[in-house]
N, C-alpha and C positions, 0 to 999 in steps of 0.2 A: 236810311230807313229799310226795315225788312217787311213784309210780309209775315202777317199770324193767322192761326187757324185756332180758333178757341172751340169749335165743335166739340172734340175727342169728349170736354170736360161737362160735357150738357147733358148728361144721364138720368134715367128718372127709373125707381123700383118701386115693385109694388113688396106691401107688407108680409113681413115674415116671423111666427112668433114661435120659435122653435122648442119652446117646454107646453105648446098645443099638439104637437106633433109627434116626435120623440118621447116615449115614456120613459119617466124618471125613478128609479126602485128603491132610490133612497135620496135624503135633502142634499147632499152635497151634489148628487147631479143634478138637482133641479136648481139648485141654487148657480151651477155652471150655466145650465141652460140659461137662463133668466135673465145671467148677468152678458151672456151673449145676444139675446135678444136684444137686453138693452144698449147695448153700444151699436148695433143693428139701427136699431131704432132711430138712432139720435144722428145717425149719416142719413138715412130714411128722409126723416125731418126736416135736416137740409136740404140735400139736391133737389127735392121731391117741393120744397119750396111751402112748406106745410105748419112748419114751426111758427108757434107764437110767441119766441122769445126774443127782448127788443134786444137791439144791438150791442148794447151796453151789457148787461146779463153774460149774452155768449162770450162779450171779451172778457167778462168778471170770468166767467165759468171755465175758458181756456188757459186762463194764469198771465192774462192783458195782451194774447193775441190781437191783434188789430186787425188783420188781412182775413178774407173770408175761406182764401186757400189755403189756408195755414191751418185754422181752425176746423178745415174738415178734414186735411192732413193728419191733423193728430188724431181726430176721433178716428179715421180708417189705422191709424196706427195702432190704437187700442184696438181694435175690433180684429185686425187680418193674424196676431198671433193664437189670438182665440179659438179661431175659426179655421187655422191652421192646423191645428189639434184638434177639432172635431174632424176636420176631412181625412186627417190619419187614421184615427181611430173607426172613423167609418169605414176605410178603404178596408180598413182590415177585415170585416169581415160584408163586405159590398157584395156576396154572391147568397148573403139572407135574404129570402124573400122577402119578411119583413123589414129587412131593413131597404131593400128596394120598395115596398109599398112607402113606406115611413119617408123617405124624402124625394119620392113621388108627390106625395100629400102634402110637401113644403108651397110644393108650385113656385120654384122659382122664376121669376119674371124678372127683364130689365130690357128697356128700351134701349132704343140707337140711337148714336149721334151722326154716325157717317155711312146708314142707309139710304137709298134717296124717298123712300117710305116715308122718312120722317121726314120731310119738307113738305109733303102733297097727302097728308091728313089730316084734313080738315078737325076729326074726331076728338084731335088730341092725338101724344106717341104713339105708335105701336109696341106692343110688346114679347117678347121672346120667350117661350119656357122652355126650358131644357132640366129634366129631371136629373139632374149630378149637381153631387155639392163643388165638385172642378169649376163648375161652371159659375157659380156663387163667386169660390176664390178669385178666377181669372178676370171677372167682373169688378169685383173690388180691387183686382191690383190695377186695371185698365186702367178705372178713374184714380187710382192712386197715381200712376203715370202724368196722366191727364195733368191734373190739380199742379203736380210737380212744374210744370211748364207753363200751367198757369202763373205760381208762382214766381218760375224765373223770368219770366214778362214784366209781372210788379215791382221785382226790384232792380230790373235791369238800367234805370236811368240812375240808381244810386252808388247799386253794387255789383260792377264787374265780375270779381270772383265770385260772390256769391250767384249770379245766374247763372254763368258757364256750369260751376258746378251742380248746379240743381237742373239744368239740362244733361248733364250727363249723369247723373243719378236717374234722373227720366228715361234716357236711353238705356238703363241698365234693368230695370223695372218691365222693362219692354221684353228687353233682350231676355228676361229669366222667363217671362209668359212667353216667349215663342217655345221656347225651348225646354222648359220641365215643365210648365202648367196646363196648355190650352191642346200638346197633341195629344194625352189622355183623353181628350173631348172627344178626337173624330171618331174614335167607331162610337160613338153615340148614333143612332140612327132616328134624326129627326127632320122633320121638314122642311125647317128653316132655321138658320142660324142669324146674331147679328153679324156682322161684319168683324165687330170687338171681338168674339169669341173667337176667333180663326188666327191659329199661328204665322200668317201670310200677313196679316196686318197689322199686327202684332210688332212683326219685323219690320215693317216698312215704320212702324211710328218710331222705331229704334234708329231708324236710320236716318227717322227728321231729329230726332232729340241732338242727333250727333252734331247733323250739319247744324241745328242753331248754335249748338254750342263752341263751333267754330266760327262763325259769324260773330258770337261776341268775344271770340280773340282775334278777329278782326278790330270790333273796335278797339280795342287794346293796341291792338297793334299800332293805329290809327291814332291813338292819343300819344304813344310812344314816339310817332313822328315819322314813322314807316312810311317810305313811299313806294310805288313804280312795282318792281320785280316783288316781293315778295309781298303783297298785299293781290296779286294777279295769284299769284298760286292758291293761295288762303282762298280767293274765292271760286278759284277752279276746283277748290277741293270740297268748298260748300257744292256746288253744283255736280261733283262727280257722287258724293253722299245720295243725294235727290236722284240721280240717276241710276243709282245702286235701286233704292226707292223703288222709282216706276218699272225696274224692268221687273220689280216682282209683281207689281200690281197686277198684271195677270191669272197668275196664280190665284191671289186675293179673290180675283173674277169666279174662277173655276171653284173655291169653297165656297164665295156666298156671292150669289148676281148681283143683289142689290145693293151696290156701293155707289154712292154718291158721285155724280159729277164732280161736285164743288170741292171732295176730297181729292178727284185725279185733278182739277184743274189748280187746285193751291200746290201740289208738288209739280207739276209740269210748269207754272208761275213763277214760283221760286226759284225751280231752276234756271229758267232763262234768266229771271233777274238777277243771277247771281252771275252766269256767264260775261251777260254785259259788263258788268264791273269787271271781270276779271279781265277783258279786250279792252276796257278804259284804261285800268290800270298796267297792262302789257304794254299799251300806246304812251302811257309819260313815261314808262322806262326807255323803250323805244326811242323816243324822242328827246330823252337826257342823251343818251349814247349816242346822239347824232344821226339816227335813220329815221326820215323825218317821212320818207315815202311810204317807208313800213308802219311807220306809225298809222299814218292817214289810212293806208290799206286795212290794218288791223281794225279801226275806228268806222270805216264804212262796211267790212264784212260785221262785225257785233253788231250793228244798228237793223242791216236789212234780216238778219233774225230775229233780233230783239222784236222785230213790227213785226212779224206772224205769228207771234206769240202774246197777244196781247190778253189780259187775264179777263173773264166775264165779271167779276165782283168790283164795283164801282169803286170800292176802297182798294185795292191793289190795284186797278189801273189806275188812281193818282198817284201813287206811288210807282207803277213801271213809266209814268207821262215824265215824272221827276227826271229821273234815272235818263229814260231819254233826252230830254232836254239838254239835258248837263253834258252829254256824249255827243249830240251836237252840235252844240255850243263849242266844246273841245275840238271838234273835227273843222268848223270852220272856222277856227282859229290855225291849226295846222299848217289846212290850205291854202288861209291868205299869207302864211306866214312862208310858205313852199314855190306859192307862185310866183311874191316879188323875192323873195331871199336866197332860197333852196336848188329850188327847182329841180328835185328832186324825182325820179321816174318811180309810177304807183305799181308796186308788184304785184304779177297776176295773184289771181287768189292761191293757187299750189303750190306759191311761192312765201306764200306770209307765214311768220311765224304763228306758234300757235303756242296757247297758256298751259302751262304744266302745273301740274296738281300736288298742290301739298297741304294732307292730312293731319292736324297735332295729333299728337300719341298723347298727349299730356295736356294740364292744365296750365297752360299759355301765360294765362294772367294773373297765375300767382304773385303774392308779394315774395319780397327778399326775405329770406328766414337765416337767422341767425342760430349758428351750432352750439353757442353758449347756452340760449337761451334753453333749449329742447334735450334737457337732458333726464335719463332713464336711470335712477339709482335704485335699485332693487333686492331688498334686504331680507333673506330669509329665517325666519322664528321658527322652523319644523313646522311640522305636519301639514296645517292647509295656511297657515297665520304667517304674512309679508307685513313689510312696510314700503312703501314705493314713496321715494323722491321724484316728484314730477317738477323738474325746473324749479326746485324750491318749496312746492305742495306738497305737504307729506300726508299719503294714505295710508292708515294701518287698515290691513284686511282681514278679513274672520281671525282674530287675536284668542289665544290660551294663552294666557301668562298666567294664571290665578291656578293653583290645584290641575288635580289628571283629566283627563278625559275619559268619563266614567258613566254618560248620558244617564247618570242616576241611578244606573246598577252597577255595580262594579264588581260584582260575582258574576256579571255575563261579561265583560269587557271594563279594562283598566286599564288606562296608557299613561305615561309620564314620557317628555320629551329626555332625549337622548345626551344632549351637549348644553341643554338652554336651562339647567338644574337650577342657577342661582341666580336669573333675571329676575325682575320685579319692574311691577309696573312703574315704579317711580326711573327706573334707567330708561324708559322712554321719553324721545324727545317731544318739545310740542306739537300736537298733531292736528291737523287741519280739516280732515274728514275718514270718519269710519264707512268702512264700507265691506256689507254682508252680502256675501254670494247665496247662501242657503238657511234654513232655518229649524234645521239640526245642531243637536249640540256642539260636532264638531266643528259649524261654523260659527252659533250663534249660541257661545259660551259661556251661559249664565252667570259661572261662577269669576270670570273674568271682566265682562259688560258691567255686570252690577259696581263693582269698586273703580271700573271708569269711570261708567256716568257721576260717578261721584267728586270722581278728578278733574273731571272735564264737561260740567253738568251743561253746558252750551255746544257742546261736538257738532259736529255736521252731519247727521249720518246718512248713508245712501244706503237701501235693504230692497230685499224682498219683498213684497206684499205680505208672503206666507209667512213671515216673521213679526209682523202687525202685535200679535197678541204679547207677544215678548219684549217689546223694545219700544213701544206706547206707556207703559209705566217707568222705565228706565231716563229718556232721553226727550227734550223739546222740540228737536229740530231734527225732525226725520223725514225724508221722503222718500217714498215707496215707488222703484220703478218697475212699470210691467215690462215683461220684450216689445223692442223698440220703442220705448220712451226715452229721455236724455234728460241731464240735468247739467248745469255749472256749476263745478267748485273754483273758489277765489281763495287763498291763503290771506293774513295780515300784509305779507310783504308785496299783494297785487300779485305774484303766481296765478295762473289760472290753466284749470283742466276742465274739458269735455268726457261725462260720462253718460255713457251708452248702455240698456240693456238691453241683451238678447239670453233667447230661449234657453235653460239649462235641464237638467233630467227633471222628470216628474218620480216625486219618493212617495210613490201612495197609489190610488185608485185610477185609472186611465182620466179621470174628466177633473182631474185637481192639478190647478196650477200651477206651472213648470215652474222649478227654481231660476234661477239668472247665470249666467255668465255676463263681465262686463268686456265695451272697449272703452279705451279711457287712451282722449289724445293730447297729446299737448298745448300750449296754450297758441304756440306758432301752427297746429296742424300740420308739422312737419314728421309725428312719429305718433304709431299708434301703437298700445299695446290691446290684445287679447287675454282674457281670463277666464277659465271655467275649470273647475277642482275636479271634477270626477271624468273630464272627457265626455261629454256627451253632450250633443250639440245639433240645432236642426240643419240639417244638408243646405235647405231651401229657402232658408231665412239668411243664412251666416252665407250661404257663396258668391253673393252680390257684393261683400267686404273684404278688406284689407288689413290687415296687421303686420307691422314691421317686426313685431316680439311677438312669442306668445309662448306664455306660461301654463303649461297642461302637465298632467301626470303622466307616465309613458310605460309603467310598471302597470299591467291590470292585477287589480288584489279580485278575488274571485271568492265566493262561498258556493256549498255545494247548488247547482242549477241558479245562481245568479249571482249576476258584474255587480261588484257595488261599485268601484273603478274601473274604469275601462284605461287603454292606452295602446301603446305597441305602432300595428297597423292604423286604428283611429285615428292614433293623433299623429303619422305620419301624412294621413289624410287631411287633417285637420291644417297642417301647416302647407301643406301643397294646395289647398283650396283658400286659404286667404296671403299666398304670396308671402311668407315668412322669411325674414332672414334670420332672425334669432329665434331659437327653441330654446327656452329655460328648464328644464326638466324637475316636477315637484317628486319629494320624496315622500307623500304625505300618509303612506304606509311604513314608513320606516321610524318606529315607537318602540320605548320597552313597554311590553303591552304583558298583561297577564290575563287570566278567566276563560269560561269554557268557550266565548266565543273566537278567542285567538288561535286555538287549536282547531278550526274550522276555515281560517281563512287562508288561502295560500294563493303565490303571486305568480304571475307569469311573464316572464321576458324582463330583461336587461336593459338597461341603460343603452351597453356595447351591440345589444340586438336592433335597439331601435337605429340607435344612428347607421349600423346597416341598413333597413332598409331606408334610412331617410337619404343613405346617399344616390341609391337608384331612382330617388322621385324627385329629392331636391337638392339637389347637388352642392346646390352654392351658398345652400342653409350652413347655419354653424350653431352648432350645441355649447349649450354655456350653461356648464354645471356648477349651481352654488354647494360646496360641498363643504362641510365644519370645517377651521382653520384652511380655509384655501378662500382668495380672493381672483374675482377677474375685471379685468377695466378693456371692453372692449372697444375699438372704434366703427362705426356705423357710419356710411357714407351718407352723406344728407341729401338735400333737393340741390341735385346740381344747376344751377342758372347759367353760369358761363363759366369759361377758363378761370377768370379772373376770382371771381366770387365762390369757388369751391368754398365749405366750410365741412365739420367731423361734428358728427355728435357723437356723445361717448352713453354705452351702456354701462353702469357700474352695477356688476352683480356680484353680493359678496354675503356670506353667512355671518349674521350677526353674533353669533357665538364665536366665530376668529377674532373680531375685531374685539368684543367683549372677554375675552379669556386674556388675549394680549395683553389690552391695558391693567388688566388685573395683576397681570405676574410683574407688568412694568412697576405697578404701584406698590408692589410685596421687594421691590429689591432697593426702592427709595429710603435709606436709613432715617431713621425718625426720632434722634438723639440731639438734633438741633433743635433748640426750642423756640427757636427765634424764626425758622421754618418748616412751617409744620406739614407731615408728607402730602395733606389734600391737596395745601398748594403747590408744594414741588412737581405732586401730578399734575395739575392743572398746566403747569406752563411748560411740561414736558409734554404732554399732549399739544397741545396748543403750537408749540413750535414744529413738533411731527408735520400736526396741518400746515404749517407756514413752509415745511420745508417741501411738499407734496405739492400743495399747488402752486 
């Protein structure tokens, strides 16, 4: 048993209705405002314990969430990209008066959980205002932290992997508010802060997320039948986390006095309770190896600490009464076992070994993942249009195969692709889910959508929001993700992939809806890919994740005073900030293009430039150019578990135009004067053996 602290997640705000405040000068900002308000609102409702809707409702309304931290998960999920881009947009110009009166007049308010205020008001919470919308965000990421470990509490008795990981997801949440969110806050100059708001506690909640989620690779560990020596480390290293922890709490003191006892006494608790186990468990290794003195020594120094550390809260001292007993129990088994057997001499205390501390770097409790299954085939159409093989799940992405790209004028702009002249949508294979990054024509390709849906009047499709108007006449089964929402695609053949969205540029007015970038993981979890067509991506959203691929443009196409593409530098950034090993480099300016707007665009930097400087940031990145008639099959090392169990997964990145030109000239040189075999078939089983000879 561990010790929990459910505090952090007991917050309570007062109402904020931001199209009261902020003046709107036209509907599409009111309408931004409103629809922030309202995702506002409905986290409000919750925490705030206000709602009148019965339980049943909110699981109908979250898509059959069960859990109550899940359900307010996803509303703060909805709400914090929103909100995200208003405090940008605010920052920018934060030295207007009015707009310092303007969210002045928000009156942000939010109570504490781990002041000691809130325990001895009788009143009800106390509450905090601090006029910056920082403060708003860092709030809402708190309890989004919070919820998180709530969370990994709920289903810690079921699923292993899954707590670990949503404890260190926790811990990372933490770790981005210490560090970019919450020290904007301190030259604020106000009287009092909560505790939550202060980058000092921030950190220290980051450093409990950690140690739980090392606790439950313990139990992992423990079910794997670990005994003695490294189960003593595990918990030396829970307890060196908690004591990273408390030497900051200080600090915490020095931003804000009023912090809770019952916060320093559950990490000063913890620690010791984790200590003792790691001097129990030091003592049977101990005592397998034959040093039975040491043992006993080891066994009675952990106990007489363990007893000055006993915790105030009634629930974790049965929990440290446990823990004792059992070390006890252990000890006077040793010693009867030392005085008629052994006899063994008990070593001073300067003399006793002591537990060494080991930290996982990684997720402990992974399952076994296999390299077959997790494979990346990556097929590129030109311009901004892939098709991705995920272990079998094929996604076509923003697709032109129908007519140019001509956004309806084609005396401003006319492209036709380069190599891909004589594709037709019927040489696609069956496909499992479309998927739109943006909701311009060059993603969301009217003239090519329209004769899918017609092909495939049941698709899957995953979009934009901002492509709603377009793609609601077209297709039945669409859903729309905002940043950070997620969805699952399944293929027929049971494939399945995780799709993510995060934030992509806004093509319009500062307060309209950012397009999407996706990540999209495999169905083992063992490889992520990244996507966003124009390069541009939030710093602050996107640097808490990971991608093993990622597919960006690296060519900035430029018009006179404005990026429509970005790259270069960016997306050197871009792959150094989510840990890349693979860069796909898109060509998606590379069109025969005609009209007056093509003589206005012009590109900057190389393919050869960027992987300059990608090799000063990332060294160990490796660029994989799908280039017409050129294929590559790369090997990517997978999740290594042990010597034994190495496995490869393989990247295949290859221009569908080579492999389509090929088979074509294959089939032009098959004589067709047999009438008894007719050339479609002779192609057919001359492809077919290709494949049989390949893999």
């Amino acid at each position: 048993m561990v010790l929990h602290l459910g505090d952090p997640a007991k917050l309570k705000t007062k109402k904020i209705v931001f199209e009261d405040i902020y003046p709107a000068r036209d509907s599409g900002t009111l309408e931004q405002l409103k629809e922030l308000s309202s995702k506002r609102r409905a986290i409000e409702e919750s925490i705030n314990e206000s709602s009148f809707i019965t339980e049943a409702i909110a699981r109908e309304m979250s898509g059959g969430l069960t859990s109550q931290s899940e359900q307010d998960l996803q509303k703060l999920e909805q709400y914090l990209p929103l909100l995200e881009n208003l405090v940008y947009h605010v920052s920018l110009v934060s030295d207007n008066p009015r707009m310092v009166r303007w969210t002045s007049d928000l009156k942000i308010r939010w109570s504490s959980a781990l002041s000691s205020s809130s325990f001895f008001n009788l009143t009800g919470p106390k509450f905090f205002e601090i006029d910056n919308l920082r403060y708003e965000l860092g709030m809402a990421l708190f309890l989004y932290g919070a919820l998180l470990r709530e969370w990994a509490l709920e289903v810690l008795s079921a699923d292993l992997v899954k707590s670990a990981a949503l404890f260190r997801k926790a811990a990372g949440v933490y770790h981005h508010l210490a560090h970019e969110v919450l020290p904007c806050l301190q030259s604020e100059l106000v009287l009092e802060r909560p505790p939550e708001a202060t980058s000092s506690v921030a950190s220290v909640m980051s450093l409990i997320c950690l140690a739980e989620a090392q606790a439950v690779t313990i139990k992992k560990a423990e079910e794997k039948g670990n005994t003695g020596g490294l189960l003593a480390k595990l918990h030396c290293g829970v307890a060196q986390l908690l004591d990273e922890a408390f030497v900051i709490l200080p600090s915490a003191t020095t931003e804000c006095k009023d912090i809770s006892a019952r916060f320093v006494d559950f990490i000063s608790s913890s620690k010791a309770l984790h200590e003792l186990k790691s001097y129990k468990f030091l003592a049977e290794g101990l005592k397998i190896a034959g040093q039975v003195g040491a043992a006993i020594g080891v066994l009675r120094y952990g106990l007489t600490n363990a007893q000055k550390k006993t915790p105030g809260e009634e629930s974790w001292r049965l929990v440290f009464k446990q823990e004792i007993d059992e070390v006890t129990a252990l000890l006077r088994k040793y010693e009867h076992e030392n005085d008629f057997v052994w006899r063994e001499k008990i070593p001073d205390h300067d003399e006793l070994p002591i537990p060494e501390a080991v930290i996982s770097e990684e997720n402990m409790v992974g399952s076994s993942v296999s390299g077959a299954d997790d494979v990346f085939k990556l097929t590129y159409l030109e311009g901004n249009s892939w098709l991705w093989d995920v272990g079998g799940l094929k996604i076509l992405v923003d697709p032109i195969l129908v007519g140019n790209l001509d956004f309806g004028i084609p005396w401003l702009y006319d492209a036709a692709k380069k190599f891909l002249k004589n594709f037709q949508l019927s040489d696609l294979p069956e496909v499992d889910c479309l998927l739109i990054t943006q909701s311009l024509d060059d993603h969301c390709h009217l003239k090519t959508l329209k004769p899918l849906s017609q092909k495939f009047p049941n698709l899957r499709v995953i979009a934009t929001p901002n492509a709603k108007t377009l793609l609601d006449p077209l297709f039945r089964n669409v859903t729309y993700l905002e940043p950070g929402q997620s969805s699952e695609i399944e293929a027929s053949n049971g494939s399945q992939a995780k799709v993510r969205a995060t934030p992509g540029p806004v093509l319009g007015p500062p307060w309209q809806r950012p397009e999407n970038g996706y990540l999209v993981t495999s169905s083992q979890g063992q490889l992520t890919l990244y996507h966003e067509p124009h390069c541009v991506y939030n710093k602050t959203l996107l640097e808490k994740e990971q991608a093993d691929i990622v597919i960006t443009p690296v060519t900035k196409q430029l018009l006179p005073f404005f990026t429509l593409v970005s790259g270069q530098e960016d997306a050197v950034q871009l792959a150094k900030m989510l840990c890349a090993k693979f860069i796909v480099p898109m060509r998606n300016g590379d069109l025969d293009s005609k009209g007056l707007l093509t003589s206005l665009i012009q590109s900057e930097g190389t393919i050869a430039s960027f992987k300059e400087l990608l090799s000063r940031e990332l060294p160990d990145a490796e660029v994989l150019e799908p280039t017409p008639a050129q294929g590559k099959r790369t090997p990517c090392p997978a999740h290594e578990k042990d010597e034994k169990e190495n496995s490869t997964t393989l990247i295949n990145v290859e221009s569908y135009s080579s492999v389509f030109e090929k088979l074509e000239a294959l089939k032009s040189l098959i004589p067709t004067h047999d009438q008894e075999r007719k050339a479609d078939q002779l192609f057919q089983e001359t492809t077919d053996y290709i494949v049989l000879l390949k893999t």
